[in-house]
C-alpha positions as CSV (number, residue, x, y, z in Angstrom):
1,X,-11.1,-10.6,-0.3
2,X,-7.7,-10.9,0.4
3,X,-5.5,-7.9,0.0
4,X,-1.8,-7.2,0.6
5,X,0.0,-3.6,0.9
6,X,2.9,-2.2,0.6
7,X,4.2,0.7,3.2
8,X,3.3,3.7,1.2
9,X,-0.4,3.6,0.9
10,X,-0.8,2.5,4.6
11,X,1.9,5.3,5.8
12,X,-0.6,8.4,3.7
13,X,-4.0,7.3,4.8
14,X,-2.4,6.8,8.5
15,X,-1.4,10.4,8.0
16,X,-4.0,11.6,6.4
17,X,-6.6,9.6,9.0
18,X,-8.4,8.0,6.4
19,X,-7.0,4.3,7.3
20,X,-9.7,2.7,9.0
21,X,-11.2,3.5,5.1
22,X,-9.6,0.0,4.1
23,X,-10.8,-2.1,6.8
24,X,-14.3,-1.0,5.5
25,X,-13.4,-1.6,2.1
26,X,-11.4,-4.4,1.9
27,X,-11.9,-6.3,4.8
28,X,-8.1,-8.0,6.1
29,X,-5.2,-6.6,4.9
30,X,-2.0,-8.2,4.7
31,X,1.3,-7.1,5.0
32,X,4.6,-8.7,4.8
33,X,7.5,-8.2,7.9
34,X,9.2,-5.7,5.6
35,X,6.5,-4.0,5.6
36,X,5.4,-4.2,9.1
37,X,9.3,-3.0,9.6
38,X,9.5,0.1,7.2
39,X,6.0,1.5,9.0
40,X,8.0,1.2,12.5
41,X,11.2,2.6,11.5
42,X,12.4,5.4,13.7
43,X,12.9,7.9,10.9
44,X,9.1,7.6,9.6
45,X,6.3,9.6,11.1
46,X,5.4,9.4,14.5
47,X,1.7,8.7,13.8
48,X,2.9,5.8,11.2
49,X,4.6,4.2,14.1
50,X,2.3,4.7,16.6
51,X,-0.3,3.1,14.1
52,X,1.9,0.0,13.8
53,X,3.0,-0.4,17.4
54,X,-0.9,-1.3,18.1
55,X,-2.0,-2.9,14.8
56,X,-5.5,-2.9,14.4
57,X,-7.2,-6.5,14.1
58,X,-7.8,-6.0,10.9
59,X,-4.4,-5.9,10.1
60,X,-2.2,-9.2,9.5
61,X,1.4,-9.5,9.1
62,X,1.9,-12.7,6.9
63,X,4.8,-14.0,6.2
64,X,5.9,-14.7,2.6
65,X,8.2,-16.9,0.6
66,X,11.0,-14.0,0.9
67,X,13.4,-16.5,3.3
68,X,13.5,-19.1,0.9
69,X,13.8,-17.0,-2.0
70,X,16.6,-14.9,0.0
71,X,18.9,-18.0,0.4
72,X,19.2,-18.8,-3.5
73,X,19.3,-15.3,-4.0
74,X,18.6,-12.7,-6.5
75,X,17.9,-13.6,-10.1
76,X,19.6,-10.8,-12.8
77,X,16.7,-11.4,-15.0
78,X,13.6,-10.9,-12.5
79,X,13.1,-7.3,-12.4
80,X,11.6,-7.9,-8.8
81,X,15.0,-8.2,-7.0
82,X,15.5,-4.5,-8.8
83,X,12.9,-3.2,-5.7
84,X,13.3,-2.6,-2.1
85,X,12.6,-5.3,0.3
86,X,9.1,-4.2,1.3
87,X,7.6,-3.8,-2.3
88,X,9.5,-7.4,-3.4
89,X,7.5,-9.2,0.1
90,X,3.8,-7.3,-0.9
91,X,4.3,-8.6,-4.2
92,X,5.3,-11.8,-3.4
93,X,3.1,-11.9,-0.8
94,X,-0.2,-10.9,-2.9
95,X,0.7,-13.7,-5.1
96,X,1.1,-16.2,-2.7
97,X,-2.0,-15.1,-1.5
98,X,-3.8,-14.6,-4.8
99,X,-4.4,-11.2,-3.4
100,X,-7.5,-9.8,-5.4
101,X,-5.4,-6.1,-4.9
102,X,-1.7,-5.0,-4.0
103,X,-1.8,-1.0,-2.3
104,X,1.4,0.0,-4.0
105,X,2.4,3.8,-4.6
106,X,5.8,3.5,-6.3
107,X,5.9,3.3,-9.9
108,X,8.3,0.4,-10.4
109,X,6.7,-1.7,-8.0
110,X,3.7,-1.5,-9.8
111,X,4.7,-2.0,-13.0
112,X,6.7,-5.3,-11.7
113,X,3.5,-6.6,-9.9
114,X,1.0,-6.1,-13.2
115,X,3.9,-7.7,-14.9
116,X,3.6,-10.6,-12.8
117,X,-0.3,-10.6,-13.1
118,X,-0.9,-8.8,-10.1
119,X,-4.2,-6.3,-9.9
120,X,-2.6,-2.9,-8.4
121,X,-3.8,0.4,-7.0
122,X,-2.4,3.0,-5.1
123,X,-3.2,5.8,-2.4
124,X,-5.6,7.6,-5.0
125,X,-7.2,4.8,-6.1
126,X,-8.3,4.0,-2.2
127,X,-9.5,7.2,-1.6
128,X,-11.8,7.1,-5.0
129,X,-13.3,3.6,-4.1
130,X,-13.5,5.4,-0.4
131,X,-15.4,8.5,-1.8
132,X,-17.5,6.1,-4.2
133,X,-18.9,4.4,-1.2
134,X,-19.2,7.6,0.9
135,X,-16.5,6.8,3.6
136,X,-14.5,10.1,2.7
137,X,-14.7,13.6,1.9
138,X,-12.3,14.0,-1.0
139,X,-11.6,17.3,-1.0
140,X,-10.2,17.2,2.2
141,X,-8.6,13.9,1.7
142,X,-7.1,15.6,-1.1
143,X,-6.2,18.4,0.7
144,X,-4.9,16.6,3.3
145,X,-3.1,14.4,1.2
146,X,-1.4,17.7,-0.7
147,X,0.3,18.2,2.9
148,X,2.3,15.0,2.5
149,X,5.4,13.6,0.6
150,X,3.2,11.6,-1.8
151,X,4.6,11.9,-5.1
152,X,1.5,12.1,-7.6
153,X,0.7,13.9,-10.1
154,X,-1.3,17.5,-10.7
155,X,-3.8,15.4,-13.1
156,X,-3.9,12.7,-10.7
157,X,-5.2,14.9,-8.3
158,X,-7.5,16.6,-10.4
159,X,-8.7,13.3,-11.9
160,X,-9.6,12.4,-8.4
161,X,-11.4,15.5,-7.7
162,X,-13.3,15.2,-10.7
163,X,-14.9,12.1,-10.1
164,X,-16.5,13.5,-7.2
165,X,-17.6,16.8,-7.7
């Protein structure tokens, strides 16, 4: 199964120390060099970057048709050129790869990506398919998860929660 992601969902479950979760359920992941570049950045969280410095195997950075698409430059009707670097490449990348998933967090990135056909889901949705197969404990994932910048909702959460009671 191939599947790409973008920076946020590795960055939370690196935090949170759920990430070896993904190799488990997915397999490979892929990851564009924006991507790879945004987890080592010297303003992210230690533990992100220490993460990245040593890749696990099961995680590939691939690169994507971004340079060619770079040199003719943006299009003013493509909402993808509207996103940051890293979300444009994991999109680009997951179709390119005919990913069967794209991790993505941010909410234009993944409207741009189902626009484009691409199957998304976030953080959350990781964490439910982990907790389905019995590889986390959400309420401490969830708890955990609390602790961190993510940006979700109170009925996210709950509807999280609630599927695992």
């Amino acid at each position: 199964m191939a599947v790409v992601s973008d920076t946020s969902p590795l960055s939370y479950l690196v935090l949170i120390g759920k990430i070896d979760a993904l190799h488990v359920l997915y397999g490979e992941i892929l990851i564009p060099p924006a991507v790879a570049a945004e987890l080592s950045h010297p303003d992210g969280p230690d533990s992100t970057r220490q993460w990245i410095e040593e890749p696990p195997d099961w995680l590939r950075v691939a690169e994507g048709p971004e340079e060619a698409a770079r040199e003719v430059g943006p299009s003013p009707t493509d909402t993808l050129w509207s996103l940051d670097l890293g979300e444009r490449q994991a999109i680009w990348l997951a179709e390119e790869a005919g990913a069967e998933a794209l991790l993505i967090d941010e909410r234009d990135g993944r409207q741009v990506a189902k626009q484009r056909g691409v199957p998304v889901t976030g953080t959350i949705g990781v964490l439910d398919e982990a907790a389905s197969e019995g590889l986390v404990d959400v309420r401490q994932a969830d708890d955990r998860l609390r602790e961190t910048s993510l940006r979700a909702s109170e009925e996210l959460y709950q509807w999280l929660l609630s599927r695992h009671e």
